[in-house]
C-alpha positions in Angstrom: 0.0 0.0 0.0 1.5 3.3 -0.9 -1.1 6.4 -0.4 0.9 9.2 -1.3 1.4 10.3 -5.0 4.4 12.8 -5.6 7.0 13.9 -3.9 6.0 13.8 0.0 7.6 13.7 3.8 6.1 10.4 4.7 4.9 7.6 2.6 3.0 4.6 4.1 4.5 1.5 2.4 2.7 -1.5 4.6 -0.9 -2.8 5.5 -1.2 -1.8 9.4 0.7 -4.5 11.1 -2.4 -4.7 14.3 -1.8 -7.3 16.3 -1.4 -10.5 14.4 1.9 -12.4 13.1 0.0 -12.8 9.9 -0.7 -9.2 9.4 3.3 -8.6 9.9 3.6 -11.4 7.3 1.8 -9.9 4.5 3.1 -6.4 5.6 7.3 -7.8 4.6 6.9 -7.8 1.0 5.8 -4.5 0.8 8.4 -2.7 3.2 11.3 -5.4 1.0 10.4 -3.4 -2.1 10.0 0.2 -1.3 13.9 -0.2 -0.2 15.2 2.2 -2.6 12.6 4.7 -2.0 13.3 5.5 1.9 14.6 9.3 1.9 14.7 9.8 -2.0 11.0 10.8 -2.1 9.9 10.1 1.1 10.5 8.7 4.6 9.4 5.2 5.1 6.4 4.9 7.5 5.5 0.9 8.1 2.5 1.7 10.4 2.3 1.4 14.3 4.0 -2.1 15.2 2.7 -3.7 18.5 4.4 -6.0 21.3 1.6 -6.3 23.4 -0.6 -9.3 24.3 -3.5 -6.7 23.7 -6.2 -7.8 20.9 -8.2 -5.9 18.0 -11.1 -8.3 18.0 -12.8 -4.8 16.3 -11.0 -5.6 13.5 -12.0 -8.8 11.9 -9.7 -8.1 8.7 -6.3 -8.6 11.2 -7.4 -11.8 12.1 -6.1 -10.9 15.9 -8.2 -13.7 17.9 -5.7 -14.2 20.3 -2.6 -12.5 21.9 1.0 -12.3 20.0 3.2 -14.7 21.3 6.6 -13.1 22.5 8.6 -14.4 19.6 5.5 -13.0 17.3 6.1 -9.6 19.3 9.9 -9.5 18.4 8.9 -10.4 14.8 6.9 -7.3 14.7 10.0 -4.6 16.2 12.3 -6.0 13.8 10.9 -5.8 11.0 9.5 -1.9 12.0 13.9 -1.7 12.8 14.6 -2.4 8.9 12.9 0.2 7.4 14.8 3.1 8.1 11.8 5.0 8.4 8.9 5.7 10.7 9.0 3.6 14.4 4.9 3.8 15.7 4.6 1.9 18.9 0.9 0.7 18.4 0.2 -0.1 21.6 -1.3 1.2 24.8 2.0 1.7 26.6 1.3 2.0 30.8 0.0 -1.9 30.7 3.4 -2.7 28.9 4.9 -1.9 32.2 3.8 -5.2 33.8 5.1 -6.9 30.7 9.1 -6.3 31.4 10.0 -8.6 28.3 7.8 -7.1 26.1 9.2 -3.4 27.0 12.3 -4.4 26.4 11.5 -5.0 23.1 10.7 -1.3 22.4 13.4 0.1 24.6 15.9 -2.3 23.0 19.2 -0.1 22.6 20.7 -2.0 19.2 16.7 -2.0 17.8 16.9 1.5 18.4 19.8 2.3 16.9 18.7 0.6 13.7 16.2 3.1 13.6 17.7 5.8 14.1 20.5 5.7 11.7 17.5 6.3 9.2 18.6 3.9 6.8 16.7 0.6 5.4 18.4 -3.0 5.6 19.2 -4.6 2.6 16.6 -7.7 1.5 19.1 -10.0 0.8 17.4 -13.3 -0.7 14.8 -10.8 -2.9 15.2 -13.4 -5.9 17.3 -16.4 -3.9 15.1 -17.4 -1.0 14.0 -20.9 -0.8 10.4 -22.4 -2.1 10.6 -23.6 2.0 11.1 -20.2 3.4 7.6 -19.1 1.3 9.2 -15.6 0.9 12.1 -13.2 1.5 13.1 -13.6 4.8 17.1 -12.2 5.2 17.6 -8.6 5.7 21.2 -7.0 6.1 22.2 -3.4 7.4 26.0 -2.4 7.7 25.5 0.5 10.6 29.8 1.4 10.4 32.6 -0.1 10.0 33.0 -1.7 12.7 28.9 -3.1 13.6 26.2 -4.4 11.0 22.8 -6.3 11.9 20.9 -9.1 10.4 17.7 -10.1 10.8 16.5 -13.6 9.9 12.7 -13.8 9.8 11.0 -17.5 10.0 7.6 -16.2 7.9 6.3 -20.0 7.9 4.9 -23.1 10.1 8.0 -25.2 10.5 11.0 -24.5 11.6 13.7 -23.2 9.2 17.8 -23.5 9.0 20.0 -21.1 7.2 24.2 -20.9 6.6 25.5 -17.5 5.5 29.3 -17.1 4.1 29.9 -13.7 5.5 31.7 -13.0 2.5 28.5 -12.9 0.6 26.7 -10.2 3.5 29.5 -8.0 2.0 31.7 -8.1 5.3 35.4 -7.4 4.1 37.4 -10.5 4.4 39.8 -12.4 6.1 38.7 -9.7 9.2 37.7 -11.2 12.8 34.5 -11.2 13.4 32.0 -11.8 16.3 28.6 -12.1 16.6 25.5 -11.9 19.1 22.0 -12.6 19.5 20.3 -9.6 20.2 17.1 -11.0 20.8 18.8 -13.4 23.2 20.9 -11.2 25.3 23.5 -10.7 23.4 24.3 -14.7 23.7 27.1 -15.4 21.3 26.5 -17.0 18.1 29.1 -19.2 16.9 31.2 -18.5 13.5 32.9 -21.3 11.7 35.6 -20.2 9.7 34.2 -17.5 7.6 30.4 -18.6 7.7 27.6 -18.8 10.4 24.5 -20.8 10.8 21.5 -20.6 12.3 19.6 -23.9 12.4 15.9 -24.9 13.8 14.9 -21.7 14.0 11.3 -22.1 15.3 8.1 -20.7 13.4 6.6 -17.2 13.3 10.2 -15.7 14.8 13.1 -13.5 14.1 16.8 -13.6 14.7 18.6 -10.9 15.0 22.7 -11.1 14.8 24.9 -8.5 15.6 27.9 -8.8 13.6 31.4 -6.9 15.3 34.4 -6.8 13.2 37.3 -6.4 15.4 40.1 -5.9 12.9 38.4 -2.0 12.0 39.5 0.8 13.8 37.9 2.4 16.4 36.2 5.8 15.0 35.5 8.8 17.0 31.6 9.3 17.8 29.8 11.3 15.2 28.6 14.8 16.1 
C-alpha cells in the first residue's frame, strides 16, 4: 500500500501490522520493495507495530483472535527496525509496564539504533530465497565499519535453517569477526571459519545477529 502520490515527507509502504503475526507477514513484502525509496522521495512509515498481548477483536480483517506470542512480538519490532523510516509503537503503553519482556522489546538499545541511523536493511534473498522459506526472509544493514545487523525472519509453520558465508553479507574478508544474538541477550553465536549458521529456528520468529568486526578501527563518535 503506498497512499501518497508525488514527492511527500512520509509515505506509508505497509498494510497496518495490528496485532497478528499474519498481518506482519503480508506487511514484509511490501516494506522489501519500497527499499530504494526510503529518503529519496519520502520517509518510510510501516504503520504502528505492536508487542503487546492486547487484541483488535474490532477488526475482523487482522485476524487478531488471540494474543501475539513473544517471539510474534519480536517479529513485529524487527521488521519496524529495517525500514529506516517511521517507528509507531501501536500499543497502549502504561499496561506494557507489567510486561518487562515485552518493553524491552521497544526500549531495545541495538533496535533502536537501527532506527535511528535512518537507513533501510538490505533484502538479501529478494530473488534467492527458498520455495521452504515461502518468501524473502534475510535482511542486512551495515551501521559502520565496525557493527552491521541481520535479521533472519522464519515467515512460515515449521522451523527453518539457514548458513551464510559472511563474504556474501558483504563483510570485508579475512577480518575477525564476532557475533551476538540480540534478541537473546547478546548470547554469542558461533562462527565457523568465515560462515555462520542458524539452524531450527522455530516458526513465526526473528533472529537478530549483531555482527562486530574487530580488525576495523575504532572511529570517533559522530557529532
Amino acid at each position: 500500500m503506498l497512499t501518497p502520490v508525488g514527492l511527500v515527507d512520509e509515505g506509508r509502504i505497509a498494510p497496518d501490522t495490528g496485532h497478528s503475526f499474519r498481518a506482519s507477514r503480508d506487511a514484509d513484502p511490501n516494506i522489501a520493495a519500497r527499499y530504494y525509496m526510503n529518503r529519496t522521495f519520502y520517509v518510510s512509515d510501516s504503520d504502528a507495530f505492536s508487542v503487546s498481548t492486547q487484541v483488535a477483536p474490532q477488526e475482523g480483517w487482522h485476524r487478531s483472535r488471540k494474543p501475539l506470542t513473544l517471539t510474534e512480538a519480536q517479529v513485529q519490532v524487527v521488521l519496524a527496525a529495517v525500514t529506516g523510516g517511521m517507528y509507531d509503537i501501536g500499543d497502549n503503553l502504561p499496561p506494557l509496564a507489567s510486561a518487562p519482556d515485552r518493553l524491552a522489546l521497544i526500549e531495545n538499545r541495538e533496535l533502536l539504533k537501527m532506527v535511528g541511523l535512518r537507513r533501510a536493511a538490505i533484502l538479501v534473498d529478494l530473488m534467492t530465497f527458498s520455495a521452504e522459506d515461502e518468501m524473502p526472509s534475510v535482511y542486512f544493514l551495515r551501521e559502520d565499519a565496525q557493527q552491521s545487523m541481520l535479521p533472519v525472519f522464519n515467515w512460515t509453520e515449521g522451523s527453518r535453517s539457514h548458513t551464510f558465508e559472511l563474504s556474501s553479507l558483504g563483510l570485508p574478508q579475512r577480518h575477525s569477526y564476532k557475533a551476538y544474538d540480540v534478541l537473546e541477550a547478546d548470547a554469542p553465536v558461533a562462527i565457523e571459519g568465515a560462515s555462520l549458521e542458524i539452524s531450527g529456528q522455530a516458526p513465526h520468529s526473528v533472529k537478530l545477529i549483531k555482527f562486530l568486526d574487530s580488525s576495523a578501527p575504532a572511529a570517533a563518535p559522530g557529532p
